[in-house]
Backbone as numpy.savetxt, mean C-alpha at the origin, in Angstrom:
# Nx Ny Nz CAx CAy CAz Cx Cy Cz
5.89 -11.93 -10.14 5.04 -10.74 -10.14 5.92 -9.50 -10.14
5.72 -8.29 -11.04 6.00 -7.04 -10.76 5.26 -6.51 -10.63
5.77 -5.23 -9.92 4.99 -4.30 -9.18 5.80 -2.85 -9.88
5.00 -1.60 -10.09 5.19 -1.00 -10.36 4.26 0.40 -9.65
4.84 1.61 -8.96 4.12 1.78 -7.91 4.28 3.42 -8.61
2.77 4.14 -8.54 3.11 5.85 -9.07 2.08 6.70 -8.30
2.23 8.02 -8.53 1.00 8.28 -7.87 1.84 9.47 -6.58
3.01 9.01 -6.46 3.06 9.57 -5.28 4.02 11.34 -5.46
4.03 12.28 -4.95 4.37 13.81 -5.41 4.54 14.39 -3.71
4.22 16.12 -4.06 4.71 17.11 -2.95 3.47 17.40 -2.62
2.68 17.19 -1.72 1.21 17.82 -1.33 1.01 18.77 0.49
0.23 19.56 0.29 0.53 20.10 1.38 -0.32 19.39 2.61
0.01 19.85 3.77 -0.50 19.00 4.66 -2.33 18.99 4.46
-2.93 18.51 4.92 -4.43 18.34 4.70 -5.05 18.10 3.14
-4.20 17.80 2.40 -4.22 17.35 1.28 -4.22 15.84 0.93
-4.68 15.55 -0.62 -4.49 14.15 -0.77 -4.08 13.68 -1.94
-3.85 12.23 -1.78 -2.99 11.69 -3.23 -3.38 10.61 -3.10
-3.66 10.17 -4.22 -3.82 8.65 -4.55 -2.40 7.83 -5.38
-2.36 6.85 -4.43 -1.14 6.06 -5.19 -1.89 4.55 -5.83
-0.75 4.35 -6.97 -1.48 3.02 -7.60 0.01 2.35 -7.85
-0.43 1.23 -7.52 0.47 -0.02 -8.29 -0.05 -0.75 -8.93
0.53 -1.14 -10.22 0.43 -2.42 -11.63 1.51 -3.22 -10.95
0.50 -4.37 -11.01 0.94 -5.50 -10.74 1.21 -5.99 -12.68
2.01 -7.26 -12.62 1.60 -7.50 -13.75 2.18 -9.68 -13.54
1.97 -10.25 -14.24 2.40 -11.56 -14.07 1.31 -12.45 -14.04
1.24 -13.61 -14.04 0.27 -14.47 -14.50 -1.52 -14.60 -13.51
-0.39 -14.77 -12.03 -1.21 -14.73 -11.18 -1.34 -13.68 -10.20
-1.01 -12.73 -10.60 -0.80 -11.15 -9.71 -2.41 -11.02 -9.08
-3.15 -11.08 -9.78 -4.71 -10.63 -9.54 -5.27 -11.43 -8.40
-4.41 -12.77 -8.26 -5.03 -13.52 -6.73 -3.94 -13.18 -5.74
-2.84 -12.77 -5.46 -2.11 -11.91 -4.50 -2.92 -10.61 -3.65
-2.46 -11.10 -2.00 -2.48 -10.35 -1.08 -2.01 -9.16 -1.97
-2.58 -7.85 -1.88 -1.57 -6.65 -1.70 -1.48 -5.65 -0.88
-0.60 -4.97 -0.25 0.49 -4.22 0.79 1.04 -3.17 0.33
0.53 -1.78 0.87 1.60 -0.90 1.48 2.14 -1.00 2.46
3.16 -0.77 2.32 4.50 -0.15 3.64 4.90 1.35 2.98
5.45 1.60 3.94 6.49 2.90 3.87 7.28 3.08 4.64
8.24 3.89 4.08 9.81 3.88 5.40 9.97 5.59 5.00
10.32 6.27 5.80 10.40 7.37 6.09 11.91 7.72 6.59
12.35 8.83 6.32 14.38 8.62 6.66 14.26 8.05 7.55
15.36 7.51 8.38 15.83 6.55 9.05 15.12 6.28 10.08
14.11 5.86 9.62 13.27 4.71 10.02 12.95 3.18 9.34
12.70 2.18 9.79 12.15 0.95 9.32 11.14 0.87 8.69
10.99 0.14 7.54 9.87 0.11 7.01 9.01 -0.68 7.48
7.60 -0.14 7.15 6.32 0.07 8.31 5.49 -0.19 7.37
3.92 -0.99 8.27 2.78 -1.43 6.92 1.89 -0.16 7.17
1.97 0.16 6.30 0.25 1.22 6.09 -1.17 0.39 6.30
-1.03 -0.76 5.00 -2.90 -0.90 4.55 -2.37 -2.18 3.52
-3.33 -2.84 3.49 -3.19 -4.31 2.79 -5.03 -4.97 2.44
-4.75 -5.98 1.40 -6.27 -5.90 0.93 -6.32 -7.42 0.52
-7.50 -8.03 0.72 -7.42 -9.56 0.42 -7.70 -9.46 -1.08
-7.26 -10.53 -2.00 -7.44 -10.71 -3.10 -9.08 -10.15 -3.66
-9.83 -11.22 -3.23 -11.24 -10.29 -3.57 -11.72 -8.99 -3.04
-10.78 -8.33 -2.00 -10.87 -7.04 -1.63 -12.27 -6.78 -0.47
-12.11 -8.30 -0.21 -13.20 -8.17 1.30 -12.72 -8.03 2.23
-11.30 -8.40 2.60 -10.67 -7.65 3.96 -9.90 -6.72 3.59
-9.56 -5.92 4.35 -8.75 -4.57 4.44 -8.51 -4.49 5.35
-6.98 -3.72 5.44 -6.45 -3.86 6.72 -5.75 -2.23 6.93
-5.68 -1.81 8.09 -5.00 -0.35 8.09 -4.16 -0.19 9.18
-3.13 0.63 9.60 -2.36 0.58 10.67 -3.05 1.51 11.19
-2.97 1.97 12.56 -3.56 2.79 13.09 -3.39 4.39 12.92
-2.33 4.91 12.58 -1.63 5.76 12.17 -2.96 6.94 11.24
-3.31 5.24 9.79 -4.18 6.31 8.80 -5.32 6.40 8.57
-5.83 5.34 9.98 -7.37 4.61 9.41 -7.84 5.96 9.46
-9.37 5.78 8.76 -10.07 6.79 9.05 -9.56 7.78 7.87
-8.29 8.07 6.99 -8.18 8.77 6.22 -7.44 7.95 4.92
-7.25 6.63 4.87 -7.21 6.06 4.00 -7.59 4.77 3.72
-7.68 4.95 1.91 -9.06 3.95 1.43 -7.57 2.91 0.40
-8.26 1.50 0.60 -7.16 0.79 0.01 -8.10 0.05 -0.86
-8.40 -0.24 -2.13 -8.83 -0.93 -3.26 -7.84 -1.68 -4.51
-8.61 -2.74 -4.61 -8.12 -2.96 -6.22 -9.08 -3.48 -6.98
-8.48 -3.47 -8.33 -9.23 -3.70 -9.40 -8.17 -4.77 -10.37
-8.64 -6.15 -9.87 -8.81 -7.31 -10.58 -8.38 -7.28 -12.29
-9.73 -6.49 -12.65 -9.20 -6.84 -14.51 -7.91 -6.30 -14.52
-7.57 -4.72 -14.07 -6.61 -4.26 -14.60 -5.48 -4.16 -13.62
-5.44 -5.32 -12.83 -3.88 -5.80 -12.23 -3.72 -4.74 -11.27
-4.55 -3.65 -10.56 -4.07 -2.52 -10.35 -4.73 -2.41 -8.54
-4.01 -2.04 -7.67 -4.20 -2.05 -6.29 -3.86 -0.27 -6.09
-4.86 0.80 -5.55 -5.03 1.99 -5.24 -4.72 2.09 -3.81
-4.03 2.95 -3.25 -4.23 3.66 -1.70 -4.52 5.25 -1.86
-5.36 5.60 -1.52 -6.59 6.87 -1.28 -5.91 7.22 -0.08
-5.11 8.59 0.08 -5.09 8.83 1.43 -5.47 10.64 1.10
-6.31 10.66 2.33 -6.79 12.15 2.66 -6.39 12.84 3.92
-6.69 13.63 4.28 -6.00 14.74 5.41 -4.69 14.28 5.66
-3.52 14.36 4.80 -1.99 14.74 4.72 -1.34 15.05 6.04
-0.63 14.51 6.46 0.15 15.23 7.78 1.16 14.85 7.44
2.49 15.84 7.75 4.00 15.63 7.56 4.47 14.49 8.03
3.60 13.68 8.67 4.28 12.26 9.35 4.12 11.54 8.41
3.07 11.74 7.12 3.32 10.98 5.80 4.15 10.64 5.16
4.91 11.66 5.53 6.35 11.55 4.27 7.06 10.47 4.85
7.43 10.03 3.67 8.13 8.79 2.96 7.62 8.51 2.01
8.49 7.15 1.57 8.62 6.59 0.47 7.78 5.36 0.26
6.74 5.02 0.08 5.57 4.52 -0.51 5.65 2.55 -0.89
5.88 1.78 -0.66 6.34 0.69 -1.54 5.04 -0.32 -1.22
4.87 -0.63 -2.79 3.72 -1.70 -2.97 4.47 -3.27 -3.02
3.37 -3.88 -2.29 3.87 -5.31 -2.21 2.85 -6.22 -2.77
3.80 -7.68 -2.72 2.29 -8.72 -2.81 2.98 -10.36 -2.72
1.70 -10.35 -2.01 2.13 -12.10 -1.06 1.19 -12.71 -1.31
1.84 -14.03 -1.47 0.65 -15.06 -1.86 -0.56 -15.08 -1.77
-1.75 -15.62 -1.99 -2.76 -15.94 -1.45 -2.76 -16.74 -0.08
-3.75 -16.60 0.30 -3.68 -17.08 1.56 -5.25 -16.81 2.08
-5.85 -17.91 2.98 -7.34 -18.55 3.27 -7.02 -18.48 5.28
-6.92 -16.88 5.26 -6.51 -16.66 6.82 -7.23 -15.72 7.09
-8.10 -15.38 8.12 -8.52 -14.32 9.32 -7.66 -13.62 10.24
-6.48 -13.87 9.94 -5.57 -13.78 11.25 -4.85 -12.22 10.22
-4.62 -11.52 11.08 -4.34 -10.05 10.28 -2.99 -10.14 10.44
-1.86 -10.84 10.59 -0.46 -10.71 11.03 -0.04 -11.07 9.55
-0.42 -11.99 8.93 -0.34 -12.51 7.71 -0.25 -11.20 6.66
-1.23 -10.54 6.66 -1.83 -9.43 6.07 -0.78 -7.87 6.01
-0.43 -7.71 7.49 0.37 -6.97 8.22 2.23 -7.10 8.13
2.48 -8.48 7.88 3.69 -8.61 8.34 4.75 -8.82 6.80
5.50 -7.44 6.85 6.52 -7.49 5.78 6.94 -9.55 5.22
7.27 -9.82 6.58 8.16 -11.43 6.02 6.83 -12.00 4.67
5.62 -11.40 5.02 4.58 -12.25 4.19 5.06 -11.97 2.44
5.42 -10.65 1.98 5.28 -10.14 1.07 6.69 -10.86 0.14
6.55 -11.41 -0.69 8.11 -11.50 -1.58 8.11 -10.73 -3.02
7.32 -9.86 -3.15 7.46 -9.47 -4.15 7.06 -7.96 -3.79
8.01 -7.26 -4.16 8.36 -5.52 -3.94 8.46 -4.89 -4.93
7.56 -3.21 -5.03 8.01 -2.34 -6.01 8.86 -1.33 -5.60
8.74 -0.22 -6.70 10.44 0.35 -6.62 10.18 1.77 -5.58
9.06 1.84 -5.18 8.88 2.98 -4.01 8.28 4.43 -5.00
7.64 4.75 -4.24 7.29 6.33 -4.86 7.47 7.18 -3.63
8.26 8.39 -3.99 7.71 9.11 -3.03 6.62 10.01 -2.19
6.46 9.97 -1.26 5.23 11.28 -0.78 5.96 12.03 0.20
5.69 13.18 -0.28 6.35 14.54 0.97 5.05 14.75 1.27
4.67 15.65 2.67 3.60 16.24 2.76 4.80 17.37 3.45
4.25 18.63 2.99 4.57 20.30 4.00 3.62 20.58 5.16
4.42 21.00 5.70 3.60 21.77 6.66 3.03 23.42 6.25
C-alpha cells in the first residue's frame, strides 16, 4: 500500500483544513486508516483512525469535538476535517494504514506498532 498525504498549509488559529490521503494498492480500501502527528521534538502521536467500513472512529482527546475523520472506499481516499485550529496543531501530519482487523478493542486502532504502511507527512502550522 501507498499512501500519499496533502491538504496540509499555514492557517490561523481558529481556522480549518482538511487533509486527505490516497491510498493506492490492491487492497488499500479494506485497511484500518490513521493519523498521527509529531510536532518538533516530540514523538509521534495518534490523532484519529477509522475502521475500514468507517463505522468506528477513533479520536485522541486532544481534537475530539473539532475533528471529523472519513473515507471514501471507491476512491482509495481517507479525509481528516479539523476545525477550531490551535497552535498546538502544528506539526507534521502522517497518514497510515494497518491491516484489517475484526476488533472492538481501540489500542489496535490507536497504536502506531499496528500501522506498517506510512505516508510522507504534510505539514500544518497553525499562528497565533
Amino acid at each position: 500500500v501507498q499512501l500519499q498525504a496533502s491538504g496540509g498549509g499555514l492557517v490561523q488559529a481558529g481556522g480549518s483544513l482538511s487533509l486527505s490521503c490516497a491510498a493506492s494498492g490492491r487492497t488499500s480500501s479494506s485497511y484500518v486508516m490513521g493519523w498521527f502527528r509529531q510536532a518538533p521534538g516530540k514523538e509521534r502521536g495518534f490523532v484519529s483512525a477509522i475502521s475500514w467500513s468507517g463505522v468506528r472512529t477513533y479520536y485522541t482527546d486532544s481534537v475530539k469535538g473539532r475533528a471529523t475523520i472519513s473515507r471514501d472506499n471507491a476512491k482509495n481516499t481517507v479525509y481528516l476535517q479539523m476545525n477550531s485550529l490551535k497552535p498546538e496543531d502544528t506539526a507534521v501530519y502522517y497518514c497510515a494504514a494497518a491491516p484489517p482487523i475484526y476488533t472492538g478493542s481501540s489500542y489496535y486502532y490507536t497504536s502506531s506498532t499496528s500501522y506498517n504502511y506510512w505516508g510522507q507527512g504534510t505539514q500544518v502550522t497553525v499562528s497565533s
